[in-house]
C-alpha positions in Angstrom: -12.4 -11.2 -22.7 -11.0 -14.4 -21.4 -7.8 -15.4 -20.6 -5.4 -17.6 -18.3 -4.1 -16.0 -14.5 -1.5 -17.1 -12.3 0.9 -20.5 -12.7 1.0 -23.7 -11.7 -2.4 -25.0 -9.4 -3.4 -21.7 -9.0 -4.1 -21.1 -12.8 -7.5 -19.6 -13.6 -9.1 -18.9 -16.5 -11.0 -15.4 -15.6 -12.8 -12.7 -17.9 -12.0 -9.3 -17.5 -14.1 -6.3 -18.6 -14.4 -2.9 -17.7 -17.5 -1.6 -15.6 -19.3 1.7 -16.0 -22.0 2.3 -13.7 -23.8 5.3 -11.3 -24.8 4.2 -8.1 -28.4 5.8 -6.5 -30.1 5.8 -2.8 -33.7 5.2 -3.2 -36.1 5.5 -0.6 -37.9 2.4 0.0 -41.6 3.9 -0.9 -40.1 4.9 -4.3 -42.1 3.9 -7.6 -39.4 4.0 -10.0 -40.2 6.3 -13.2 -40.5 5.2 -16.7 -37.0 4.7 -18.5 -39.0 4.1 -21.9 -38.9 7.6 -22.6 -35.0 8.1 -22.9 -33.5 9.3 -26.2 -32.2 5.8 -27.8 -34.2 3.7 -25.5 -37.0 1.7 -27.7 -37.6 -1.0 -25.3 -37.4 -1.4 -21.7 -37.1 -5.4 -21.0 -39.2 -7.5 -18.8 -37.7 -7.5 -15.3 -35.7 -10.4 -14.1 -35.5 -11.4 -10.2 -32.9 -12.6 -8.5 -31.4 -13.3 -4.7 -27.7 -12.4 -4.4 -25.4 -13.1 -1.5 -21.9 -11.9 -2.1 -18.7 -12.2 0.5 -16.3 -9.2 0.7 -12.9 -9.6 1.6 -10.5 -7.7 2.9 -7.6 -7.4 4.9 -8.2 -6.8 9.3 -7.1 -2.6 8.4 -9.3 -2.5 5.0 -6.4 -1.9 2.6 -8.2 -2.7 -0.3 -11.2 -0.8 0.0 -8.8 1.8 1.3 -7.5 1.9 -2.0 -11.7 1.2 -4.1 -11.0 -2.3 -4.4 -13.3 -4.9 -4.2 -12.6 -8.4 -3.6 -16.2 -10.7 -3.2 -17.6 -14.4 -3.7 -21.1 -14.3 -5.1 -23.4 -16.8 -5.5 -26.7 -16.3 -7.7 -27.5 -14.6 -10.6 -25.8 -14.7 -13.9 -22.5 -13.9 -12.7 -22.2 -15.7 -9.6 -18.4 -16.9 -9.4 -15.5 -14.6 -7.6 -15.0 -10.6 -8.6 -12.1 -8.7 -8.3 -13.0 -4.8 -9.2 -9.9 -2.2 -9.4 -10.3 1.4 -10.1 -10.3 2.7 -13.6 -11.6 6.2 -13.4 -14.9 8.1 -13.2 -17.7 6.2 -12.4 -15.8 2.8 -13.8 -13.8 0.1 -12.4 -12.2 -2.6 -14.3 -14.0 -6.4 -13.0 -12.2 -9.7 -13.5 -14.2 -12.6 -12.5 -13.0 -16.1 -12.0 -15.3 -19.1 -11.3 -16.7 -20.6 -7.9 -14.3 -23.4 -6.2 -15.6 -27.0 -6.9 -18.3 -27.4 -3.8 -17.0 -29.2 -0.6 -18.5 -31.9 0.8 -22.0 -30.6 2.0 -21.6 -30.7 5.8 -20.4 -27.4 7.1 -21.1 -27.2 10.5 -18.6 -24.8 11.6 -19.8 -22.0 9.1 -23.7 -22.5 9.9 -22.5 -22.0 13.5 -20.2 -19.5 12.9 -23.2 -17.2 10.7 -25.4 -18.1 12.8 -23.6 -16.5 15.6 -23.1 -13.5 14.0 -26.8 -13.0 12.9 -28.3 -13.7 16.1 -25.3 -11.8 18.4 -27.2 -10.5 21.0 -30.9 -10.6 19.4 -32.3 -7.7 21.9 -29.8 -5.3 21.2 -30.8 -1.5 20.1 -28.6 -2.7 16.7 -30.8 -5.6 15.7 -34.1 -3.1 16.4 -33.0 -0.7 14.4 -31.6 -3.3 11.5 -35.7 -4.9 12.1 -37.0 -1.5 11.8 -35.1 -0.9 8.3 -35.7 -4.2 6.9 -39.1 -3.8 7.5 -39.1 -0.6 5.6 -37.5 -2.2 2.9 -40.2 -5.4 2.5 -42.6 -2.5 3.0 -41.8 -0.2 0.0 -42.2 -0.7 -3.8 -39.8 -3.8 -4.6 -41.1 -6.2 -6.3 -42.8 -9.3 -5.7 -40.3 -12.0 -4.7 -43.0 -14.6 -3.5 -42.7 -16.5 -7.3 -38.8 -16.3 -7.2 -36.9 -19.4 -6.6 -34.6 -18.7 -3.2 -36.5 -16.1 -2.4 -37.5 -17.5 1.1 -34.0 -17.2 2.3 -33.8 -13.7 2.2 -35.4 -10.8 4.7 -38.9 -9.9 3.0 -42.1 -7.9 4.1 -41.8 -7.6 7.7 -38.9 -9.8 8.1 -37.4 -9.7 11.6 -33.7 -10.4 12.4 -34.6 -14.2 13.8 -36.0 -14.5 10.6 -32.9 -13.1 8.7 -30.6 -15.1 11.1 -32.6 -18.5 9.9 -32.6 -17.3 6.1 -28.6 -16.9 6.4 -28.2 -20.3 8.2 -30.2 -22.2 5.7 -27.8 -19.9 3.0 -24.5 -21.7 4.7 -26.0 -24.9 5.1 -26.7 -24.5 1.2 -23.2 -22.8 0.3 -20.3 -24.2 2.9 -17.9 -22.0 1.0 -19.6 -19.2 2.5 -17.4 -17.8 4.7 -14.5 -20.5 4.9 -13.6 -20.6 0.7 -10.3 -19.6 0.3 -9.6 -16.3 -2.5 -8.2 -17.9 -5.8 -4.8 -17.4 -5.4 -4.3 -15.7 -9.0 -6.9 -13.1 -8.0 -5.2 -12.3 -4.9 -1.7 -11.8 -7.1 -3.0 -9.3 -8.5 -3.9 -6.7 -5.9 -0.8 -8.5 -3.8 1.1 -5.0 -3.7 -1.9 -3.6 -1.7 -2.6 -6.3 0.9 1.4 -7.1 1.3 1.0 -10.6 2.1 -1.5 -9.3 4.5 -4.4 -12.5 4.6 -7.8 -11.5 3.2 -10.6 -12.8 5.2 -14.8 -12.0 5.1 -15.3 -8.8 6.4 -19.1 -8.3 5.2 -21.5 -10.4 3.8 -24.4 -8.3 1.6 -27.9 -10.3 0.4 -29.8 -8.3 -2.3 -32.9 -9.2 -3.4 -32.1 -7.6 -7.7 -34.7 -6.6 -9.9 -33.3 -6.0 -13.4 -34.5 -4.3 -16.4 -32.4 -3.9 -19.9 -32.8 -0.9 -21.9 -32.9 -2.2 -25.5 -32.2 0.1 -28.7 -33.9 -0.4 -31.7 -32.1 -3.6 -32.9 -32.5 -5.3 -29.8 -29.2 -4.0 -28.5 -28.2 -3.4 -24.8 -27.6 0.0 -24.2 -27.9 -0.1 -20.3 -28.9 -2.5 -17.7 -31.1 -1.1 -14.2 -31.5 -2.5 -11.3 -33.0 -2.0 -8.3 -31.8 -3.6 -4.9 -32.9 -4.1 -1.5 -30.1 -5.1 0.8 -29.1 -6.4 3.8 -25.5 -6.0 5.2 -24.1 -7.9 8.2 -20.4 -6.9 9.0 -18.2 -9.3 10.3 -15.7 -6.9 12.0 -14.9 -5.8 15.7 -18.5 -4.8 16.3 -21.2 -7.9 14.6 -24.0 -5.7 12.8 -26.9 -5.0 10.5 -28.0 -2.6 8.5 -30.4 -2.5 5.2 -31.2 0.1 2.6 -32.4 0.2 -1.0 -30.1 1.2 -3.9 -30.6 2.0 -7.8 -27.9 0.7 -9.9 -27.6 1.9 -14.1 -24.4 0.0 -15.8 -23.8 1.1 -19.2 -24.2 -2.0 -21.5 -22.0 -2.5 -25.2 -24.1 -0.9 -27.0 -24.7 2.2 -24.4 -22.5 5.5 -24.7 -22.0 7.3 -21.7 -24.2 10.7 -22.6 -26.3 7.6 -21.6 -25.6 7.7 -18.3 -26.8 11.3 -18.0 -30.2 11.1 -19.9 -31.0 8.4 -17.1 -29.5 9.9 -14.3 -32.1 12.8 -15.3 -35.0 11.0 -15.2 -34.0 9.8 -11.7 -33.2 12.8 -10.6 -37.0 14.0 -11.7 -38.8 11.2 -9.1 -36.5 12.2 -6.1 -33.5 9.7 -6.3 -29.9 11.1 -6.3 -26.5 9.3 -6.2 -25.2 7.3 -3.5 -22.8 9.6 -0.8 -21.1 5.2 -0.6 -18.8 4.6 -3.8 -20.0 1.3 -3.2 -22.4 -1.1 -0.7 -19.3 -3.0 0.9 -18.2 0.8 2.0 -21.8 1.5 3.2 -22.4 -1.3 4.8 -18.9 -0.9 7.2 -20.1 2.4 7.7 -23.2 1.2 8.8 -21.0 -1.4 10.9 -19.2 2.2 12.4 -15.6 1.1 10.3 -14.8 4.1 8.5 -12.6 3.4 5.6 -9.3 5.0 6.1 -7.4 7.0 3.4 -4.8 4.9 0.8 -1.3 4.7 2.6 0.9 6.5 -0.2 4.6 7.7 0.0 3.5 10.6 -1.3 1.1 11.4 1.6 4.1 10.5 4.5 6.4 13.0 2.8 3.9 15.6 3.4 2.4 14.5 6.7 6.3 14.5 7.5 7.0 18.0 6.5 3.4 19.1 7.9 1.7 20.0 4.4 4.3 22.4 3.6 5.6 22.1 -0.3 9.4 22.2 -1.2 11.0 25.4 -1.4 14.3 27.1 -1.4 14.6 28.2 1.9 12.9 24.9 3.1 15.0 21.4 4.0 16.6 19.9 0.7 15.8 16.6 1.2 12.1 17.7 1.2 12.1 18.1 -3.1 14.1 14.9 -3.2 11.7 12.7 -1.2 8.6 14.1 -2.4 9.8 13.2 -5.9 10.9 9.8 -4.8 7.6 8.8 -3.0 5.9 9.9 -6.6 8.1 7.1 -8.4 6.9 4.6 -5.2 3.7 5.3 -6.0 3.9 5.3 -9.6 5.2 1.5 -8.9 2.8 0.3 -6.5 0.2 1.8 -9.2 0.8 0.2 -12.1 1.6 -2.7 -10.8 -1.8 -5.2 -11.0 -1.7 -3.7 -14.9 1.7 -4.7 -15.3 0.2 -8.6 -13.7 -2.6 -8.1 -16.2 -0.4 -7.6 -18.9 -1.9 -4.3 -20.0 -0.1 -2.6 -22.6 2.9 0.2 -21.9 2.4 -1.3 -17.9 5.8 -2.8 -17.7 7.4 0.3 -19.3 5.8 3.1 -16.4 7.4 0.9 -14.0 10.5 0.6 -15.5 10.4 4.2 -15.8 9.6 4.8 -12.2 12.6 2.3 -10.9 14.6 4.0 -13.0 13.7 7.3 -11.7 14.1 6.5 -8.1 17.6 4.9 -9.3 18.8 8.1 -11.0 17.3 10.1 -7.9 19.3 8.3 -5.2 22.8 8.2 -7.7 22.3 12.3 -8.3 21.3 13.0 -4.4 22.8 9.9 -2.6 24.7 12.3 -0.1 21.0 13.2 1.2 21.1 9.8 2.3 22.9 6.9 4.1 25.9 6.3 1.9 25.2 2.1 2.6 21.1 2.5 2.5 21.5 4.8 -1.3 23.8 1.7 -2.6 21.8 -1.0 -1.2 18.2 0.6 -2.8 20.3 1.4 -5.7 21.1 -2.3 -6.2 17.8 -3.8 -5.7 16.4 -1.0 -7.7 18.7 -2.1 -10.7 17.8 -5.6 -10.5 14.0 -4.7 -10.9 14.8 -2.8 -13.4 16.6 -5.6 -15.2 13.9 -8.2 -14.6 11.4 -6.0 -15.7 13.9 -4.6 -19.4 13.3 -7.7 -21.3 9.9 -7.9 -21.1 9.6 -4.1 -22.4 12.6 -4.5 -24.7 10.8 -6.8 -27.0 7.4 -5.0 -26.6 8.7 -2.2 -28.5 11.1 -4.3 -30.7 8.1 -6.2 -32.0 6.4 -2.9 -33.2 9.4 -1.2 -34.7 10.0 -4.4 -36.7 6.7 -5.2 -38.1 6.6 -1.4 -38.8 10.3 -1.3 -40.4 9.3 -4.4 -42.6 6.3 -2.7 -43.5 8.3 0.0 -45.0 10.6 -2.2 -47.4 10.0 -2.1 -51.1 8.5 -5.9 -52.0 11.6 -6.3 -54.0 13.9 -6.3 -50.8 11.9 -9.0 -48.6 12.6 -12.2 -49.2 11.1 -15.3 -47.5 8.4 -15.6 -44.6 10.0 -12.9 -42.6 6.9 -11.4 -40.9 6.4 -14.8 -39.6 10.1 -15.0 -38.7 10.1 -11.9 -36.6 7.2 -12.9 -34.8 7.9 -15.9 -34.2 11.7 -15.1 -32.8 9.6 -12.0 -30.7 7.0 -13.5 -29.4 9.0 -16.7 -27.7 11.5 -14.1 -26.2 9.0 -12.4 -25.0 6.9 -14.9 -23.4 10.7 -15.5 -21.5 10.8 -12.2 -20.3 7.2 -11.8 -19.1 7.8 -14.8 -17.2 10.8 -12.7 -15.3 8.9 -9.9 -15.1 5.9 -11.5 -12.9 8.5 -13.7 -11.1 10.3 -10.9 -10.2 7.4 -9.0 -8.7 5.7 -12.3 -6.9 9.3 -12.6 -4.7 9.6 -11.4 -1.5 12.4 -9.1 -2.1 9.9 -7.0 -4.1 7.4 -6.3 -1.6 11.0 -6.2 0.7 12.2 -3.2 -1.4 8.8 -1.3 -1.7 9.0 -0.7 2.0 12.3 0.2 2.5 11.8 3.0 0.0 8.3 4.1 1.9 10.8 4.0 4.5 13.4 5.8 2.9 11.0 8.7 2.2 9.4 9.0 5.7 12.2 8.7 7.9 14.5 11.3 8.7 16.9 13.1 7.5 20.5 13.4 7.2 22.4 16.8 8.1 22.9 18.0 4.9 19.2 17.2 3.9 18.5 19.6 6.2 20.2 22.2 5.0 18.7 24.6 3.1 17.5 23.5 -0.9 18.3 27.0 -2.6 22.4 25.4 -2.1 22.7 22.0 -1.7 20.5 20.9 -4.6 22.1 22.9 -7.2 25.9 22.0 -6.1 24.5 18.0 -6.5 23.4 18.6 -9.7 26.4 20.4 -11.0 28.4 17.6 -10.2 26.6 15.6 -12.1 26.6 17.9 -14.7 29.9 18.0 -14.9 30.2 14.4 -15.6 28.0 14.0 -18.3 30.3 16.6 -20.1 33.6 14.4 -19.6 31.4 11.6 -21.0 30.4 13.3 -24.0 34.0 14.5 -24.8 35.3 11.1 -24.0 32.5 9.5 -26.5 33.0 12.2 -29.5 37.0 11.7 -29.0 36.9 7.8 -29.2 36.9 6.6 -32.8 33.9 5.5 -34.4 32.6 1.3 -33.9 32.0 -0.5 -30.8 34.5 2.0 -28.3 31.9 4.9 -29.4 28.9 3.5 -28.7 29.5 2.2 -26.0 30.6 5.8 -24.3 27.5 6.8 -26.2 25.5 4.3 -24.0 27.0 5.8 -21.0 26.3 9.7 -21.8 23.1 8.9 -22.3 22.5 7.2 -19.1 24.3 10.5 -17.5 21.6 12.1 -19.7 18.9 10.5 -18.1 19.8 11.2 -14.4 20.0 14.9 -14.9 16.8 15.1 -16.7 15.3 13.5 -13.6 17.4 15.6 -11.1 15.8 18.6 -13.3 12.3 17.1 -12.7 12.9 16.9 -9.1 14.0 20.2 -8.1 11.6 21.9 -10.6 9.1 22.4 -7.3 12.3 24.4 -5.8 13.5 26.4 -8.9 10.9 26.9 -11.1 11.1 27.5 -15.1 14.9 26.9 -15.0 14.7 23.5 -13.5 12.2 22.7 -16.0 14.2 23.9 -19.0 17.3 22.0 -17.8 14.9 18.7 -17.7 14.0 19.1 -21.0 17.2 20.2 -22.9 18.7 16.9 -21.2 15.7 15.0 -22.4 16.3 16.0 -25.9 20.2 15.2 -25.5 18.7 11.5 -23.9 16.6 10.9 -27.1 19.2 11.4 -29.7 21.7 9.1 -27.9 18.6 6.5 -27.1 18.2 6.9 -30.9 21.6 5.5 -31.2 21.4 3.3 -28.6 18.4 1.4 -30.1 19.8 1.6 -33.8 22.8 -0.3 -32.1 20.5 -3.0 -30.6 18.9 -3.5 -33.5 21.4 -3.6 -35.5 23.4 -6.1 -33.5 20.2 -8.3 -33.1 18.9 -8.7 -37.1 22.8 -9.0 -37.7 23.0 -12.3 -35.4 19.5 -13.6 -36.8 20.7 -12.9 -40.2 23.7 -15.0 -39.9 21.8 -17.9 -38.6 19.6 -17.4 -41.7 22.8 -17.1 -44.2 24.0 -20.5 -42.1 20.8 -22.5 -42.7 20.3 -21.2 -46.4 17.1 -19.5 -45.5 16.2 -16.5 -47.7 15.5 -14.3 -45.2 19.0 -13.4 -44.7 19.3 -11.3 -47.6 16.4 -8.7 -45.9 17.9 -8.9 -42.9 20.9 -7.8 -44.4 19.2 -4.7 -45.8 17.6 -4.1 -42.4 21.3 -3.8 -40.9 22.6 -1.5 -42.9 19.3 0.5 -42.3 20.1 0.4 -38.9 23.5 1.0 -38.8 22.4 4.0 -41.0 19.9 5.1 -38.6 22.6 4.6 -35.8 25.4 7.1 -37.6 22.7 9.8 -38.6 21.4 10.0 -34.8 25.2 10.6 -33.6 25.3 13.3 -36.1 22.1 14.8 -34.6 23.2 14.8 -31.5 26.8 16.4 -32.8 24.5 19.3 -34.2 22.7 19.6 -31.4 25.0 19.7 -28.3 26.7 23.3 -28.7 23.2 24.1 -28.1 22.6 21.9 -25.5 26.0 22.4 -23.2 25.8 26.4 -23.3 25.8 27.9 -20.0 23.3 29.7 -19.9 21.0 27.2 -19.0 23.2 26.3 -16.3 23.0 29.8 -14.3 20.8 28.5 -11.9 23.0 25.9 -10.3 26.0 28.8 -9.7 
């Protein structure tokens, strides 16, 4: 899939497609076995040769293969250009590629000095032995035959010593000055920007593979897999210079391929001796190799706990332990979903939004926990997110309860283009608010704000967050409690129209909050917590049923005008769609009418006495 990244000169037009493959050490004698004889397979292809030599880049601290990304520039083979993999569960990763930068001019002195330098960093070391011994294992096992493959003089082959690497990789610069000087595309380095805060990315490894490749054909001539089989060199371009070389088996699952696939090969393998890779990938081999052990993600979550040494919330324990943990989740949740939300993936925006909104309610319920003026100053920033971020949601699910609403309408009742109409009116606003979504999350204050709430969760405490849970977490929720009660009486006492809704809006809100104070103490009280979560979840829906009948209402009311103003025959169905709305608004009231006697009985409120 193909589409446009970043703004401005930094635009890109990258593809994007999701990667499922199994990784595989081979020893370098090994004959690989026959993959004819799979169930599905009809035709193994002829092999294909090619020389790779790929550039990974990371930050100095390895953040991004910290947390299984992998940033490269590759040149040869069919997808030579830059690749930007991010994690996307078992055994796949999703890869957007972008093309190579135009060439530079073809004197690059400094990088053929600089490579060169690396490769031949003190030739008689006990390193470069052991990275000659290995390469000569590799050129002396069962890969194929390079000596007919174009380029394949530049890489280490039978025998080849590390002179004759460090020559191979000079002539490679020479070739390629983007080698190690190119600078990431800027769009691609949005995207994992909430990782590498503004952190620059630089070369930290540079892998050559010499790639045989066979496709696994069906019996139409369809892809069902592709396996390769690489012989590698690594040179790591950290603190220590070094070398190291191995051989690896690689099966990706191609579009026509399911994943039982997978398994069926991965027998076969198993049966001539070769068994997965202990690296996730070669960039984390090869720093191994290099001795630069990847450290663990940096997650709120994992400071909380390191902060209350491993030790899980409970009611004789600290209350600002429940709260913190819970607020490091929405942190994380953010700082998650965030390259989807960049990408544009669907329901992406509306797990953040959730998660600001969590945090927001969490510091407004249990603000005494914390710094009066450090609560209120997160709380701001956190609403302002959560604003830029509303619009683009808003008309993501406004667009699908439209087209689903007209749907609905007898033919009779839908009068002029108004499909097209609603579209069209959607899909410009929404464009807008995407637009304010990405802007907002490319400024400074939003990296800003991410760290003062990783802060926030793994500094210390206040004195009444470390008192003890089983008291001071139900008195803060009572409190709040309370007020969503005097909202509710104040809402069903005002008369019906504008007044009512909008003390509606406001119970619901109060709603909200307690649902997510019920989510955070659940780890401290149990089944009651829970239960208290969900009956205010219940009481949230039915006044965010009203709440969005309003919206709607409101909205095809002002469109409907413009329509009766410009004689456009569309205004009549709008008109039917207001009073549907307006319906829809009145019968969720009366739900929720029904529905609280049930909800506001004490019982379920025993647990905060």
């Amino acid at each position: 899939m193909k589409w446009t990244l970043g703004s401005g000169e930094g635009t890109v037009v990258a593809t994007r497609f999701r990667e499922i493959e199994r990784k595989y050490d081979a020893p370098p004698d090994l004959a690989l076995p026959d993959l004819g004889g799979v169930p599905g397979v009809a035709t193994v292809g002829e092999p294909t040769t090619d020389v790779l030599v790929a550039v990974y880049y990371d930050t100095d601290d390895l953040r991004l293969a910290a947390n299984k990304i992998t940033f490269r520039r590759r040149t040869g083979g069919a997808d030579e250009g830059w690749h930007l993999k991010l994690p996307a569960g078992k055994d796949s990763r999703e890869e957007i590629h972008s093309p190579l930068e135009p060439e530079p001019a073809p004197d690059a002195p400094e990088a053929v000095e600089l490579l060169v330098g690396v490769l031949e960093d003190e030739p008689g070391s006990a390193a470069l032995a052991e990275a000659d011994r290995r390469a000569t294992e590799l050129g002396a096992g069962a890969g194929p035959d390079m000596g007919d493959v174009a380029g394949a003089g530049d890489v280490a082959g039978a025998g080849a010593g590390a002179a004759d690497v460090a020559a191979a990789a000079a002539s490679k610069a020479a070739a390629d000055p983007g080698l190690l000087r190119a600078e990431p595309p800027a769009a691609l380095v949005d995207l994992v920007r909430v990782v590498h805060r503004d952190s620059e990315l630089g070369p930290v490894a540079r892998l050559t593979s010499t790639r045989r490749t066979w496709r696994l054909l069906d019996a139409g001539g369809a892809e069902l897999a592709e396996v390769v089989d690489d012989h590698v060199l690594a040179e790591t371009f950290g603190p220590a210079l070094t070398r190291d070389g191995w051989r690896e088996i690689e099966v990706e699952l191609g579009p026509a391929g399911e994943p039982a696939l997978l398994d069926a090969i991965e027998a076969v393998l198993a049966g001539a001796g070769v068994g997965r890779s202990a690296s996730p990938s070669k960039l984390s081999r090869a720093l191994r190799g290099g001795g630069r052990e990847i450290p663990p993600a940096r997650t709120a979550a994992g400071s909380v706990t390191a902060a209350r040494n491993g030790s899980g919330p409970r009611r004789g324990g600290q209350a600002g332990d429940a709260v913190r943990a819970y607020l490091a989740a929405q942190v994380d949740a953010m700082v998650s979903v965030d390259p989807k939300v960049r990408l544009d993936e669907p329901d992406a925006v509306h797990k953040m939004r959730v998660a600001t909104r969590r945090s927001r309610a969490t510091l407004r319920t249990f603000g005494p926990l914390f710094e009066r003026a450090v609560a209120i100053d997160l709380d701001n920033r956190l609403r302002d997110l959560a604003g830029a971020l509303s619009g683009a949601r808003d008309y993501e699910v406004m667009t699908e309860y439209l087209t689903g609403q007209l749907e609905l309408l007898p033919a009779e009742f839908v009068h002029g283009p108004l499909h097209a109409a609603v579209r069209t009116r959607l899909a410009t606003d929404s464009a807008a608010a995407r637009e304010e979504a990405l802007a907002a999350l490319r400024a400074p204050a939003y990296l800003a704000l991410l760290a003062d709430l990783e802060a926030l969760v793994s500094g210390p405490l206040t004195d009444l967050a470390r008192g003890k849970a089983g008291s001071v977490l139900p008195e803060l929720v009572r409190v709040a409690d309370r007020k969503l009660r005097r909202r509710i009486e104040t809402a069903l006492a005002a008369p019906a129209g504008r007044e009512q809704d909008e003390h509606l809006h406001a119970a619901r809100k109060q709603a909200k909050r307690l649902r997510y104070a019920g989510e955070t103490v659940a780890p401290v009280f149990g089944a009651a917590a829970d239960e208290y979560a969900a009956l205010n979840s219940r009481v949230q829906d039915l006044l965010g049923e009203h709440q969005d009948a309003v919206i709607t209402r409101d909205l095809l009311r002002d469109w409907g005008r413009e329509a009766a103003d410009a004689g456009d025959p569309t205004a009549f169905t709008l008109g039917v769609m207001v009073g549907r709305e307006d319906a829809r608004a009145k019968a969720a009231v009366a739900a929720f009418v029904g529905y609280w006697p049930v909800a506001s009985k004490r019982r379920y409120r025993r647990w905060l006495r």
